[in-house]
C-alpha positions in Angstrom: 39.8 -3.9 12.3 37.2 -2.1 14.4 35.7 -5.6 15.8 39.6 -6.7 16.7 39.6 -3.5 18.5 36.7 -4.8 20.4 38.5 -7.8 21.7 36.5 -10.6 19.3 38.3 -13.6 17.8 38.2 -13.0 14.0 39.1 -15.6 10.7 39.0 -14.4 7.9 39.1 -17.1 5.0 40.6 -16.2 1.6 41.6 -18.4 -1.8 45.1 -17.4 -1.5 47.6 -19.4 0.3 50.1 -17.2 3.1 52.3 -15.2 2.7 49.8 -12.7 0.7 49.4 -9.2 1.4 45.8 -9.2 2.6 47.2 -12.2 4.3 49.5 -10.1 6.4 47.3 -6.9 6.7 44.7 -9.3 8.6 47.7 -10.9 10.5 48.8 -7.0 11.5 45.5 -6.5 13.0 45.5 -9.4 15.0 43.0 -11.8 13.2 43.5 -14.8 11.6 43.7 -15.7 8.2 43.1 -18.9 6.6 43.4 -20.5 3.2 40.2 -22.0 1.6 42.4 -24.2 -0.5 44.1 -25.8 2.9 40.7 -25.8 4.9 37.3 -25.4 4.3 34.5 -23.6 6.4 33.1 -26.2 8.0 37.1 -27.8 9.1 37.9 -24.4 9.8 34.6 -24.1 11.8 35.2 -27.2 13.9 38.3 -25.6 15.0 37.8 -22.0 15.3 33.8 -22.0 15.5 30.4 -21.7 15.6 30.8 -18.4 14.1 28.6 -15.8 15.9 28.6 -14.0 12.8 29.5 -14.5 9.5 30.2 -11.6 6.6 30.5 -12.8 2.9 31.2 -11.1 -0.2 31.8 -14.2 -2.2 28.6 -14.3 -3.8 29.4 -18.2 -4.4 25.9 -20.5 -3.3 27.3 -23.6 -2.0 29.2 -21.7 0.0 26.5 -19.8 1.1 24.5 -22.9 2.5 27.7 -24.2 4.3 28.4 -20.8 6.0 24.6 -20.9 7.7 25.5 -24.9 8.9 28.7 -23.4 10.7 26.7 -20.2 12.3 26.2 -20.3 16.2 23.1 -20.3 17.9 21.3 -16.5 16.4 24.1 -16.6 14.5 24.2 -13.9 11.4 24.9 -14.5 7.9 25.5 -11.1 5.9 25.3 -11.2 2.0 27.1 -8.3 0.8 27.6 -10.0 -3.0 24.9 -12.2 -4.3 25.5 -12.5 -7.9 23.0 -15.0 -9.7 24.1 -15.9 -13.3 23.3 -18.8 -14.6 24.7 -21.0 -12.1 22.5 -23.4 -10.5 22.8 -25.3 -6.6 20.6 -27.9 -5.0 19.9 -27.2 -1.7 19.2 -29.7 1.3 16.3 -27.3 2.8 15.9 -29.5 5.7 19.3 -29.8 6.7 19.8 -25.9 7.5 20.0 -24.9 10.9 19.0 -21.2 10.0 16.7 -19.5 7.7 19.2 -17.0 7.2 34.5 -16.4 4.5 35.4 -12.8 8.5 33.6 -15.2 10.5 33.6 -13.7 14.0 33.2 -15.4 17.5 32.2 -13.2 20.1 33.9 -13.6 23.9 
């Protein structure tokens, strides 16, 4: 809420289809909020992106990798929630644009 009080264009991406109470909390603020299982991050990129920056607490590794294809130029990728487990990802190295689900666009 503090960064739509700054005037920059937020998404916030989520699992959950509308109507949904976070959902309509992030609608009451004046963000946007989109379903995962209706667009992905990089459709959702092509439309509302690059994202400037980009905060996830997913902790998922694909997405991960697709979040730093969608950044903007010194874009920033925050990883509040890296869990490891046992799951494993391959990983295109040469593909990513930077060596580092709200994605924000600054004005």
């Amino acid at each position: 809420m503090a960064l739509r009080v700054r005037g920059l264009d937020m998404t916030t991406l989520g699992m959950q289809e509308p109507p949904y109470l976070n959902s309509e909390l992030v609608d009451a603020v004046g963000a946007r909020y989109l379903s995962t299982r209706s667009s992905s991050l990089i459709e959702t990129s092509a439309v509302h992106g690059p994202f400037d920056l980009i905060f996830d607490a997913t902790g998922f590794s694909p997405l991960l990798f697709e979040a730093m294809e969608v950044l903007g130029r010194n874009g920033v990728l925050v990883l509040s929630s890296v869990t490891g487990g046992e799951r494993r990802v391959d990983v295109a190295a040469d593909r990513s644009k930077s060596p580092s689900c709200s994605a924000i666009r600054w004005p």
